[in-house]
N, C-alpha and C positions, 0 to 999 in steps of 0.2 A: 742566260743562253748557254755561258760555256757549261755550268750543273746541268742542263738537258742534252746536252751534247754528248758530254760525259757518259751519262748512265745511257744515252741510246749506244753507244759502244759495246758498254759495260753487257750488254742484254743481247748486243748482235756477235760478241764472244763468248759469253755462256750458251749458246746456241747451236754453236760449229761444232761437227766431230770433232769427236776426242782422234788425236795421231795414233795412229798403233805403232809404239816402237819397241814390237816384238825382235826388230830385228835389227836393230841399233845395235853396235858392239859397243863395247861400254871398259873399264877397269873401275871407276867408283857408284855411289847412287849417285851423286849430284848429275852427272852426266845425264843419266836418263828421267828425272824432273820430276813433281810429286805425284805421287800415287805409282810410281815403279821405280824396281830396285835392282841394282845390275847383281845376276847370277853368277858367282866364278866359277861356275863349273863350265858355264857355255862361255862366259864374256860377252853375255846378249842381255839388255835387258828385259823385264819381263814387269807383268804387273802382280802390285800388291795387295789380297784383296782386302776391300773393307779395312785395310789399314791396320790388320792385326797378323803378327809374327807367323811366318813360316805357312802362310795359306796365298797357295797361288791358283791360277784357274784350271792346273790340270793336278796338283798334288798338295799334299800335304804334310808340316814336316813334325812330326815329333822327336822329342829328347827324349833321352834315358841317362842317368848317370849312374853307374854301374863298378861293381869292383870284381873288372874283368881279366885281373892280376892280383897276388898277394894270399890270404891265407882264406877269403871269401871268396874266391874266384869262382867255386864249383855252383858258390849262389848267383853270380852277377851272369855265366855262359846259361846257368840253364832259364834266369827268369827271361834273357834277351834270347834263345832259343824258343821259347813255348811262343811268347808277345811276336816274332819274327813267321814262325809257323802259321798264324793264325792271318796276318797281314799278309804273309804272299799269296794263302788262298786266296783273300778278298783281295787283292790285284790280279789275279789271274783271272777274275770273272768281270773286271771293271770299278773296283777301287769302291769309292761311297760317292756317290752324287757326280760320277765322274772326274774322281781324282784317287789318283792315286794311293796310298798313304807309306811313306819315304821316313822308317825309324833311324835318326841316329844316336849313336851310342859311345859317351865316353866314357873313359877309364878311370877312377879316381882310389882303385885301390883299397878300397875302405878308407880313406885318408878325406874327414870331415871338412877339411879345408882345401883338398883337392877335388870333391864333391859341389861345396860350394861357386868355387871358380866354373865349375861345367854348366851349372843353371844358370850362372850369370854369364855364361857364354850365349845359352841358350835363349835367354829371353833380354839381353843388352846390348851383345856383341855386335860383329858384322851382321847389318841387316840383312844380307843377301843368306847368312847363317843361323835364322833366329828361328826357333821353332814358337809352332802354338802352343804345344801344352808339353809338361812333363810326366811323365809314363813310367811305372813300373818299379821305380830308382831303389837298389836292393840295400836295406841296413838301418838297424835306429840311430846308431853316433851319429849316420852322415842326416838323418833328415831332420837331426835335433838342429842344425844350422841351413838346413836347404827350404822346410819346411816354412821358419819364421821372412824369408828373404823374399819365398815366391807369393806370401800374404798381402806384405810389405809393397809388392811391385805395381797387385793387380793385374800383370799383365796376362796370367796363364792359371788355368787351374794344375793342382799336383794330384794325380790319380794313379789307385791301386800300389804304395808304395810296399813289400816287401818288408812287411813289420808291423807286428801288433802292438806296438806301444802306443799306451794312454792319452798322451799329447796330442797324440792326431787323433784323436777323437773327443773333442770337447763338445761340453752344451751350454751354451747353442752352438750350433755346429757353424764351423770355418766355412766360408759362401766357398774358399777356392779351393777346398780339401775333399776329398770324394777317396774313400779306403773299400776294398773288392773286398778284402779278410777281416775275422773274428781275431778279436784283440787275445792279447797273453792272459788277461784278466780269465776273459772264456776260458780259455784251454786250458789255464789252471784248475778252474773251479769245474771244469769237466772230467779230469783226473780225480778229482779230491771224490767228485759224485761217481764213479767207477767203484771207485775204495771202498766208500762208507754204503752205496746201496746195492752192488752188486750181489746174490744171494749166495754164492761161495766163497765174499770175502768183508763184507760188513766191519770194516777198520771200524774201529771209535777217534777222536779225533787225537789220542794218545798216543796213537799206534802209526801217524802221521809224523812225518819230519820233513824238513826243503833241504838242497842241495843246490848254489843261485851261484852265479856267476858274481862275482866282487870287484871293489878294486878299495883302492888306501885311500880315508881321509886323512887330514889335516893330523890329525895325532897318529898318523900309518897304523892305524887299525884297518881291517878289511869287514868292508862294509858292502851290501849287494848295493851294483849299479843299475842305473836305470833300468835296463833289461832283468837283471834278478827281480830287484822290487818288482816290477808288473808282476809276475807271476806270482810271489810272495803276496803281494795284495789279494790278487784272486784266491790261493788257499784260506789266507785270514776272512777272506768275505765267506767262502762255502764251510768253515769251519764255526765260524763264531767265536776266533778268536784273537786275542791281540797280541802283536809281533813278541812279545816278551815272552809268552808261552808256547812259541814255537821252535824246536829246535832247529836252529838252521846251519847247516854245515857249507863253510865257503872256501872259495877256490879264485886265487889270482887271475883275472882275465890277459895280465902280461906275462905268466908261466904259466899256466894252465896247470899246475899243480895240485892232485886232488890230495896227497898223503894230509892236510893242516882240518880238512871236512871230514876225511875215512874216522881221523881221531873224534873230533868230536861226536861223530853217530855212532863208535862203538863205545866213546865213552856215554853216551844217551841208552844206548842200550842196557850195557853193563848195570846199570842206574835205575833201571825202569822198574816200579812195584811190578807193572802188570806182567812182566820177563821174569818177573823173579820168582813170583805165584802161580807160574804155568810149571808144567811138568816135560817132560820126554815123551810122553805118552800121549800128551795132549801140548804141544807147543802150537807158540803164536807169531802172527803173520808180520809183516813188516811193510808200511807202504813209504817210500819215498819217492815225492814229486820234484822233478831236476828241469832246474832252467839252465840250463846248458848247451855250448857248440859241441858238436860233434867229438873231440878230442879226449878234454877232460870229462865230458857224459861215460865215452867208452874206460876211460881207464878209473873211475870213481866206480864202476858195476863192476869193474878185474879186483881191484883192490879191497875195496868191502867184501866182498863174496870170499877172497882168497881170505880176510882177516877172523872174519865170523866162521869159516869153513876150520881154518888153521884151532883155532879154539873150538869146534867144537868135536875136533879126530882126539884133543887132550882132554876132553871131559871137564873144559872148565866150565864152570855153573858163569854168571844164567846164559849162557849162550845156547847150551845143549837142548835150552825151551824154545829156543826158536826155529822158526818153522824156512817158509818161504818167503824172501826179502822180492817187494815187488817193486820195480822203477817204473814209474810214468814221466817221460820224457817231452819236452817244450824243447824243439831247436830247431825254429823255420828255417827247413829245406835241409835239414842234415839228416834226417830219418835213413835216407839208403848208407850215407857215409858212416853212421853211428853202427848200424847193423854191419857194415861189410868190414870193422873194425873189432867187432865181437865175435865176428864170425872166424877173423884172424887168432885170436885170443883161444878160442879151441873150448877146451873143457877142462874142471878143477874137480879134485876130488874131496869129497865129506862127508857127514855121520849124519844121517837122517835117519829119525825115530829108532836109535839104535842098529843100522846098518848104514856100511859102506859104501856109498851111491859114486859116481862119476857125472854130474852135471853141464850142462852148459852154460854160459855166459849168458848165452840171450834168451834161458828160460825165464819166462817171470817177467819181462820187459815190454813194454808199449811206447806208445806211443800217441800224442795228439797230431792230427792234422786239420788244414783249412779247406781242404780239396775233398772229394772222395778218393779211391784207388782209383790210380790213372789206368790200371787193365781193368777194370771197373765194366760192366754193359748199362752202364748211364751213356744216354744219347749224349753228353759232352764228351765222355770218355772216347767213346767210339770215336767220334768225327777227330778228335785231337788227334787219336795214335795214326788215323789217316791222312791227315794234314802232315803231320812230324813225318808219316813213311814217304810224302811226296814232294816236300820241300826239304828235308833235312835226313833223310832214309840210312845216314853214317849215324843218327841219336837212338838213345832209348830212352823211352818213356820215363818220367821221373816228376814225384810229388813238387818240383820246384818249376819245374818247364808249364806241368800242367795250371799252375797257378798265372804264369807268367799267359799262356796261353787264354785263359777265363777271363783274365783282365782286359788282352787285347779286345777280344771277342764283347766285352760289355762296353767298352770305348765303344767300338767302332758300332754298336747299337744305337748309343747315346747320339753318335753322328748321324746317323740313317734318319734317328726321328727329330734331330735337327734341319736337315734341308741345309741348299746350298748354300745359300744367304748365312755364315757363320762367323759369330763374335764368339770370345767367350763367355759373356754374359747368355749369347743365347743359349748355348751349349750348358752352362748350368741351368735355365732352363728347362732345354729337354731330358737332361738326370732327375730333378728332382718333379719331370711328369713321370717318368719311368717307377709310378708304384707298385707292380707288379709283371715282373718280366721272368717268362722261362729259357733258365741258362743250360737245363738240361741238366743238372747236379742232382735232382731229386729233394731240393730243399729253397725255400722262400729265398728269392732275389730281389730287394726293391730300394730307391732309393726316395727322397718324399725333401719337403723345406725345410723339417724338422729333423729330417734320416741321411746323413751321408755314409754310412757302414751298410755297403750293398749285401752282408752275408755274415749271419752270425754264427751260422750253425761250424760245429767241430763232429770231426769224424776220430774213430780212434782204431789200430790196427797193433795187434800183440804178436811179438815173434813166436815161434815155436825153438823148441830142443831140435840140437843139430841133427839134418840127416847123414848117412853114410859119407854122402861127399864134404861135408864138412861145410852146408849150406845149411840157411836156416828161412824160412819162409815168414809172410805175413799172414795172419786171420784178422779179418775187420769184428770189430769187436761196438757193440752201443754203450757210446759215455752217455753220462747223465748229470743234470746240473740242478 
């Protein structure tokens, strides 16, 4: 009797409305009971839905961890710039499914363990502080530790990170990893196919050398780090050959120092049968592929140029056979800063084909990207610089915003064909229905159970010789892989 007693309770209180204590003040969760979490921005509580981070019944909260200070900073303002553009449109017309979407964004400096700390803010901390998923988050040091942590959790997927490194794109692919961008691997091996098939400049793979970012092993040799090798991988892939046969010139990632690489490519040079069997009459071309930040990129193209130039006003052999030294540059999201740092740098003077030329810095130089040109009339283009002019009308448009901007835009698709009802399980999901979606870029966007790299395609864009004002412009140019 008292077991039937029991369970007729048990069935006449699962029965009764739920309390709305939408308007309960609260200071912890435990106050407002399970299934709601008290807000501190209101001091009210509120519900939690479906029992998953940062989704409530009017918003939604995403993370970003970002380095929105320190010597990255111009990547961490514009990728939270473009993601930020994009989302206040879609709040200004009604959010997705009727919520909002509410980005926050901490600061970690490029500092891998202060990166860490912001996800695990994100998806452990105060509940009333937890987002669903993590968004955008700019750097490979930081997601070589953010990466492994939000696998680990299950509680969130990590989308569109700001970095083409290898790791996050394994096979089989990671269920909670989902990348917007073409790896370093691509964009290397899309420079190297510029070089060798382009019909004005058919490099052989001799004619080829790297320029990577380093740092010191264990015996303080400088060795490329993770970010060099990517791209070093990809030349060895599109070349056919193996690291030993590739000259590669390095540069300390904690001095940015290029003078210890300029040496080595002019002693490669110096060295080269095929430099030494060219003439002045017929000199030959030079490609080198730089996985480089912005800094050391600019002052490694002042330095070579001034070195090879200085030798070739003295008629040293074999320098006087060579031709045009051409850089193709990897340095997600430093393209404007690389350019407006050569544009600084002016012009040098030297002996081409027996006359006295005055050059620029930024002839001869490209660049890869993951975007097309953000002034671009691709329907993503267009609608971005009109978002950017209506929520953010102090920015200009820029290769880093716009990506930041693409990403938000494919999220919040992925939401749209999720519906209200969201875990994140469902939400991977609707990614991996999403095989074929137009982003407006001009190039295949799809994600699939086997595909989480929504975009593989690389765009590439060559400066021109300075004008009168001592600017220098882009031409989009077709790499090839």
């Amino acid at each position: 009797m008292i077991h039937k007693m029991s369970l007729f309770f048990l069935l006449i209180s699962s029965c009764a409305p739920e309390i709305d204590k939408s308007d309960w003040v609260c200071v912890q969760k435990s106050e407002c009971g399970t299934g709601w979490v008290c807000d501190k921005d209101t001091s009210l509580c509120t519900r939690a839905w479906n029992n998953q981070n940062g989704v409530y019944s009017d918003r939604l909260v995403l993370g970003s961890s970002q380095p929105m200070s320190g010597s990255q900073e111009d990547l961490g303002k514009g990728m939270t710039d473009g993601m930020r553009a994009y989302f206040s449109f879609k709040n200004n017309i009604g959010g997705v499914r009727g919520r909002r979407l509410d980005l926050v964004v901490k600061d970690d400096a490029y500092n891998p363990q202060t990166a860490l700390s912001n996800v695990q803010a994100f998806l452990e901390g105060d509940e009333s502080q937890r987002a669903f998923a993590i968004i955008g988050n700019g750097g490979t040091p930081t997601a070589v530790v953010t990466q492994p942590y939000i696998t680990d959790t299950k509680k969130s997927i990590f989308f569109a990170p700001l970095t083409g490194a290898g790791f996050l794109r394994k096979n089989p692919v990671n269920y909670y990893m989902f990348n917007f961008r073409a790896s370093y691997v691509d964009e290397a091996a899309s420079i190297v196919g510029y070089y060798t098939l382009h019909s004005d400049l058919k490099l052989t793979a001799g004619q080829i050398a790297a320029y990577a970012q380093c740092h010191k092993n264990q015996e303080e040799i400088l060795v490329p780090d993770s970010y060099g090798q990517e791209g070093i991988d990809g030349i060895l892939e599109a070349l056919g050959l193996e690291q030993k046969d590739l000259t590669i010139g390095c540069y300390d990632k904690n001095t940015s120092d290029p003078a210890k690489a300029v040496d080595t490519i002019i002693n490669w040079l110096q060295n080269a049968d095929w430099v030494i069997s060219a003439s002045i009459e017929h000199p030959v071309d030079v490609g080198i592929v730089m996985i480089a930040t912005p800094v050391p990129a600019a002052q490694f193209i002042q330095k070579l140029k001034d070195a090879i130039a200085a030798n070739k006003i003295n008629n040293e052999a074999p320098f006087r056979n060579i031709g045009a030294i051409h850089c193709g540059i990897i340095s997600p999201g430093g393209n404007d800063s690389t350019k407006s740092l050569l544009e600084q740098y002016g012009k040098y003077k030297s002996f081409e084909t027996g006359v006295s030329v005055d050059l620029s810095y930024t002839e001869n130089t490209l660049f890869s990207a993951i975007v097309p040109a953000p002034w671009s009339m691709s329907d993503a283009a267009i609608k971005y610089r009109e978002h950017l002019e209506a929520y953010s009308p102090d920015l200009q448009p820029g290769f880093v915003s716009f990506e930041g901007y693409l990403a938000a835009r494919l999220f919040t698709e992925g939401l749209e064909q999720n519906g209200r009802d969201l875990t994140t399980d469902t939400l991977v999901d609707a990614f991996e229905s999403m095989t074929e979606y137009n982003l407006g870029i001009g190039a295949p966007v799809r994600f699939g159970p086997n595909d989480h790299e929504a975009c593989e395609s690389v765009w590439g864009f060559a400066l021109s010789e300075l004008d009168a004002s001592g600017k220098s412009s882009y031409t989009d140019i077709q790499l090839s892989r």
